[in-house]
C-alpha positions in Angstrom: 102.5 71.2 143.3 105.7 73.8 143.2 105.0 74.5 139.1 100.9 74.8 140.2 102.2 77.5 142.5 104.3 79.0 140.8 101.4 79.0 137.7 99.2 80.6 139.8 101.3 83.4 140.9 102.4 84.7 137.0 98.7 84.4 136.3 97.9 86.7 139.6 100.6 89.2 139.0 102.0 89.5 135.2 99.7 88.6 132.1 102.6 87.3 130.2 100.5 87.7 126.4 103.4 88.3 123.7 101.1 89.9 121.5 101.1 89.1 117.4 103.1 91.2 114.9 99.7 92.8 113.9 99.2 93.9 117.4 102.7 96.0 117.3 101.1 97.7 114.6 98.7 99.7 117.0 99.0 103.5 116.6 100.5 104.8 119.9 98.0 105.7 122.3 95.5 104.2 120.0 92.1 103.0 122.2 89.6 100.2 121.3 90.1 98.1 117.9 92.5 99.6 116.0 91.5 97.7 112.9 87.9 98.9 113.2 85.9 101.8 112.0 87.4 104.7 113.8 91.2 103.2 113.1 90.5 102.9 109.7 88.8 106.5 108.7 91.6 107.6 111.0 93.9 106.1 108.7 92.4 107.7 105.6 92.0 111.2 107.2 95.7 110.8 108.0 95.2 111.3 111.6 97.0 107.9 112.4 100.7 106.9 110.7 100.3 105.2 108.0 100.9 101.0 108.1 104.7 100.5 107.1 105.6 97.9 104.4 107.8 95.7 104.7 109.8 93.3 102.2 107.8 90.5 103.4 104.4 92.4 103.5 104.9 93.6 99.7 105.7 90.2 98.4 101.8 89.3 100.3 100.7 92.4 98.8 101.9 91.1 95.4 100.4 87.4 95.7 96.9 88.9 96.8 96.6 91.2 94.2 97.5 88.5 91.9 95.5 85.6 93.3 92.8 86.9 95.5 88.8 87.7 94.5 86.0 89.2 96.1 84.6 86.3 98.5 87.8 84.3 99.0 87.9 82.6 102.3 91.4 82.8 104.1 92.1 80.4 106.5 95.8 80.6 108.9 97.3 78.9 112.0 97.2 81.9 114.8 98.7 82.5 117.7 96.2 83.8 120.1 96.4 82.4 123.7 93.8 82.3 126.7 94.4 82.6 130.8 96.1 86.1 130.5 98.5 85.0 127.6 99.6 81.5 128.5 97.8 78.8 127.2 97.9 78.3 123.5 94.5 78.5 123.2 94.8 78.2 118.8 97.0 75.7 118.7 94.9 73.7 120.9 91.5 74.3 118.8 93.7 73.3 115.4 94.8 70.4 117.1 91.6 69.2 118.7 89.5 69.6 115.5 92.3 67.9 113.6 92.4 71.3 111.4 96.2 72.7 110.4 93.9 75.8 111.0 92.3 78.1 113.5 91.5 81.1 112.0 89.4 82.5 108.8 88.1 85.5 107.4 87.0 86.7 104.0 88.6 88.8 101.0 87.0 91.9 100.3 89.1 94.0 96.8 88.8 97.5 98.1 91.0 100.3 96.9 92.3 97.8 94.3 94.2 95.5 96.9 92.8 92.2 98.6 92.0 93.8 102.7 90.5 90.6 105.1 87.6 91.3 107.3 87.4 88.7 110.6 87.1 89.0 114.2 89.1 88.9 117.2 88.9 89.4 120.9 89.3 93.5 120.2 86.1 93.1 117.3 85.4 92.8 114.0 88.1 93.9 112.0 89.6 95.1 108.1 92.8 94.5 107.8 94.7 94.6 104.5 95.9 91.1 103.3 99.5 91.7 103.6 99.2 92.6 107.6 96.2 89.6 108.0 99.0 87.2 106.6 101.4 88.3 109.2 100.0 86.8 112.5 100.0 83.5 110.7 102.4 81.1 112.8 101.8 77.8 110.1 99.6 76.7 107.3 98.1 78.9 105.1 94.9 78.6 103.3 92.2 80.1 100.3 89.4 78.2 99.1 86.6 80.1 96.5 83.2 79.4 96.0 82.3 77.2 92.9 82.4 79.0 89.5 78.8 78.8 89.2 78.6 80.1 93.2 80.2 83.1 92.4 77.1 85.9 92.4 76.8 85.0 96.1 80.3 86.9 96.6 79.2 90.3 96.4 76.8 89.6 99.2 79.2 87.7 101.8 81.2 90.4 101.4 78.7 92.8 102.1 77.7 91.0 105.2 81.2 91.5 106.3 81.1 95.1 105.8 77.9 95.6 107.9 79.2 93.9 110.9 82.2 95.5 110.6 80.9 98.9 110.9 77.9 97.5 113.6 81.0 95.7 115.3 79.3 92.7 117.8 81.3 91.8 120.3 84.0 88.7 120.1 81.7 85.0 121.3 83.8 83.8 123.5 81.1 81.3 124.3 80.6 80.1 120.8 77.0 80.9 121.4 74.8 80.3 117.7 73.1 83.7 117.9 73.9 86.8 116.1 74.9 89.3 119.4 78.4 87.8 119.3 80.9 86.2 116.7 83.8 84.1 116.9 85.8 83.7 113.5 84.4 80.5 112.0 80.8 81.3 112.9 81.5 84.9 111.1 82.4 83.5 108.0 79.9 80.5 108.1 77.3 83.7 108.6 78.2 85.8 105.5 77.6 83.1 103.3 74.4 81.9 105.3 73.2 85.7 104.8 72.8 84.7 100.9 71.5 81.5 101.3 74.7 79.2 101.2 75.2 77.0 103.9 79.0 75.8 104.1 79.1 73.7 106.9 77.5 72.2 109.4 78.4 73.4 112.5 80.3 70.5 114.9 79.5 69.1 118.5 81.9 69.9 120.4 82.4 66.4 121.7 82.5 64.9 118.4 85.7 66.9 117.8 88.3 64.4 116.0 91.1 64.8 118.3 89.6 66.6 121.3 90.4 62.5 123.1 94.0 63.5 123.0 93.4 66.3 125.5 91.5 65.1 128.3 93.4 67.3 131.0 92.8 70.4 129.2 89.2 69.8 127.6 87.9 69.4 131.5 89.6 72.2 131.8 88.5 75.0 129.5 84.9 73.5 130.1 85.5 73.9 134.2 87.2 77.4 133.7 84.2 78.6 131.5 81.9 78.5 134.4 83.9 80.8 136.3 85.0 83.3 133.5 82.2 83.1 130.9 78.2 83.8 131.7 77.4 80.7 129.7 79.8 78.1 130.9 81.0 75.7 127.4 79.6 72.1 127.1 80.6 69.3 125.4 76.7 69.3 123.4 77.8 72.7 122.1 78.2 73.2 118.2 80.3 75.4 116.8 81.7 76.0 113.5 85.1 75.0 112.4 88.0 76.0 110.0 88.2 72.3 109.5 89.6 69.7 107.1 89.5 67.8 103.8 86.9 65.7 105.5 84.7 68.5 107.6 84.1 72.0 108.5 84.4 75.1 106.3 87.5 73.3 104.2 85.7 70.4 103.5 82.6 72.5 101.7 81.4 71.3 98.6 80.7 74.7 97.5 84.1 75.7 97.1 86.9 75.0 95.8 90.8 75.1 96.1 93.1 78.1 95.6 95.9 77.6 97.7 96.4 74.6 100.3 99.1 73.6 102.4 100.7 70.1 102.1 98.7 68.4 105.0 95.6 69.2 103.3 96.8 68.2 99.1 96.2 64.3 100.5 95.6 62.4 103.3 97.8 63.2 106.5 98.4 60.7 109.1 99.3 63.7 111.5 95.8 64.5 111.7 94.1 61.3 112.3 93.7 59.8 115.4 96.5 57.7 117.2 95.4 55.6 120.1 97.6 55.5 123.3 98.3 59.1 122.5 96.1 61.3 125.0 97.9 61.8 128.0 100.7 63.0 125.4 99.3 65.6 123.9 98.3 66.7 127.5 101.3 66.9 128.4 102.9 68.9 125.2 100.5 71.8 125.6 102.0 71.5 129.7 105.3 71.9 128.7 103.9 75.1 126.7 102.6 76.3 129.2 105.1 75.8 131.7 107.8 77.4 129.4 105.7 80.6 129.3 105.4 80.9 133.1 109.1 80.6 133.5 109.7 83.6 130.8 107.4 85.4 132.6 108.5 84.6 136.1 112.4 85.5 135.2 110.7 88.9 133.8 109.2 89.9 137.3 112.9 88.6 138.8 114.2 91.0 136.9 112.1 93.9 137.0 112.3 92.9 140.8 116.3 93.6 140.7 116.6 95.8 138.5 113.7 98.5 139.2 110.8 99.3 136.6 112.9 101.3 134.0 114.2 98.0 132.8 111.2 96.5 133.5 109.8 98.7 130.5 112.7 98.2 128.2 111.9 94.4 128.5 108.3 94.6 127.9 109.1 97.1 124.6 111.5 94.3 123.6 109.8 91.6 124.1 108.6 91.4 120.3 112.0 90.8 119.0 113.1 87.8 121.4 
C-alpha cells in the first residue's frame, strides 16, 4: 500500500517523462511539433538552428544514404512511456505483441538523404534518418516491398507527405478511422492508399504475449475509460510492427533489408512460456517503481535545496 501511495503522489505532483534524444533536439522556445510543417520551413528559412551532427548521427547518415530507397519501412524499439512518463508503455506493446519492435515509419529520399515520416503524441512528423535512428533503445529494422512491388513506392510516400502537411492528430485509441493515427496504422495506411494491403490488423486479445501481463492489460483497458473518449477493448484491432510470423514484418509483400538477430530465425524469447505471467507483471513493476523513486528523490531535492537546483536537475536529467 506505502509504494501505491507514494505512486500516486509523483503522478499528482511531478510528471517524471525523461524525454528521448530527439526531443532535446527542440529549438528553444519552440511551440507545437517541432518536426512538423512550420519546424521544418523554419529550418530551411534559417529561422531555427540548424540540427547538429554528431559522430554517431553521420555514421546513420552514411548507412542511409547507402542502404535506404524511397518506400523503405523502418521499424525501432522506442522509448515512449504513458501515465505522465512512468510506465513503459513501448516496451510493454513490443513485449505483448511478441515484436522486438514498437515503432515504424517510412523512408522518403528528399534533398538526397533518406528523412522518416511517422507519428507521435506531438503529430505527424519528418525527421531525417540519422535523428529517427536516435530514439531507438534496441532492435533495429528495414524491410522493402518486393522488386516487382516497387511502383507502389512513390505513392506511400506521397501519402506520407500529405498527412504530414494535413497533420491528424496522434490515435491514442487505436481507433480504424482516418481522423487520427497511431504509428503502425500510418504506415499500414500509405501502402493501403495504393492498393497494398500489408497486414491484417490484430485483435487485441489475440495478442501473443498480452497472457504474460494480466495486471497491466486490466489496467490500460480500466484507465482508458477515464483518460480516453473511447475506452480500449480487448475486441479492438489494431495494427502491429509485428514478427516473422505476423504483423507488418511478417508481410509477404516485402522483403528483408536489415533485421536484427531475433528476427534472422526462430527466437524462443518471443514465444510463449507458460507459468510466466505474474512475472512479467511484475518486471514492468519494478520499472515502474524505479521511476517513482528517481522522481520522488528529485522533488526531495528540489524540496531542500530550493527551485534553482531544482532547474539544473531537470536540464540535466538527459545526461544521467
Amino acid at each position: 500500500m506505502i509504494w501505491v501511495y507514494c505512486w500516486m503522489v509523483a503522478l499528482s505532483t511531478q510528471a517524471a517523462n525523461p524525454g528521448g534524444p530527439t526531443d532535446h533536439l527542440r529549438p528553444p522556445g519552440w511551440q507545437g511539433n517541432p518536426w512538423g510543417p512550420q519546424a521544418t520551413e523554419a529550418r530551411r528559412a534559417g529561422l531555427i538552428p540548424p540540427i547538429p551532427m554528431t559522430p554517431a548521427m553521420a555514421k546513420w547518415e552514411r548507412w542511409g544514404k547507402r542502404v535506404l530507397r524511397d518506400g523503405d519501412i523502418v521499424f525501432r524499439l522506442d522509448d515512449a512511456r504513458a501515465l505522465l512518463g512512468y510506465f513503459p508503455f513501448s516496451r510493454f506493446i513490443a513485449q505483448a505483441t511478441a515484436s522486438p519492435f514498437s515503432h515504424t515509419g517510412i523512408v522518403a529520399i528528399e534533398e538526397g538523404r533518406p528523412f522518416v515520416y511517422d507519428t507521435s503524441a506531438g503529430g505527424v512528423r519528418r525527421q531525417p534518418f540519422c535523428v529517427w535512428v536516435l530514439d531507438n533503445i534496441g532492435p533495429f529494422g528495414v524491410r522493402r516491398l518486393r522488386s516487382d512491388l516497387q511502383s507502389y513506392a512513390p505513392g506511400a510516400v506521397a501519402y506520407c507527405r500529405r498527412v504530414f502537411e494535413e497533420q491528424p492528430p496522434f490515435d491514442f485509441e487505436f481507433d480504424p478511422d482516418d481522423r487520427k493515427l497511431y504509428c503502425a496504422e500510418m504506415t499500414e495506411k500509405a501502402f493501403r492508399s495504393q492498393g497494398l494491403e500489408l497486414s491484417e490488423p490484430i485483435r487485441i486479445g489475440d495478442w501473443e504475449n498480452l497472457g504474460r501481463y494480466p495486471v497491466f492489460s486490466w489496467l490500460i483497458r480500466h484507465l482508458s475509460r477515464i483518460l480516453l473518449e473511447q475506452p480500449i477493448s480487448l475486441d479492438q484491432h489494431v495494427w502491429v510492427p509485428g514478427n516473422n510470423q505476423c504483423g507488418i514484418w511478417a508481410s509477404a509483400l516485402l522483403e528483408t533489408v536489415h533485421a536484427p538477430p531475433q528476427l534472422a530465425g526462430p527466437d524462443p524469447a518471443l514465444t510463449r512460456l507458460p507459468g510466466q505471467e505474474l512475472k512479467r507483471d511484475l518486471g514492468l513493476f519494478r520499472f515502474v517503481q524505479a521511476q517513482i523513486r528517481r522522481s520522488l528523490a528529485d522533488a526531495a531535492v528540489r524540496l531542500a535545496l530550493g527551485d534553482r537546483l531544482g532547474f539544473f536537475l531537470e536540464r540535466a536529467r538527459p545526461w544521467w
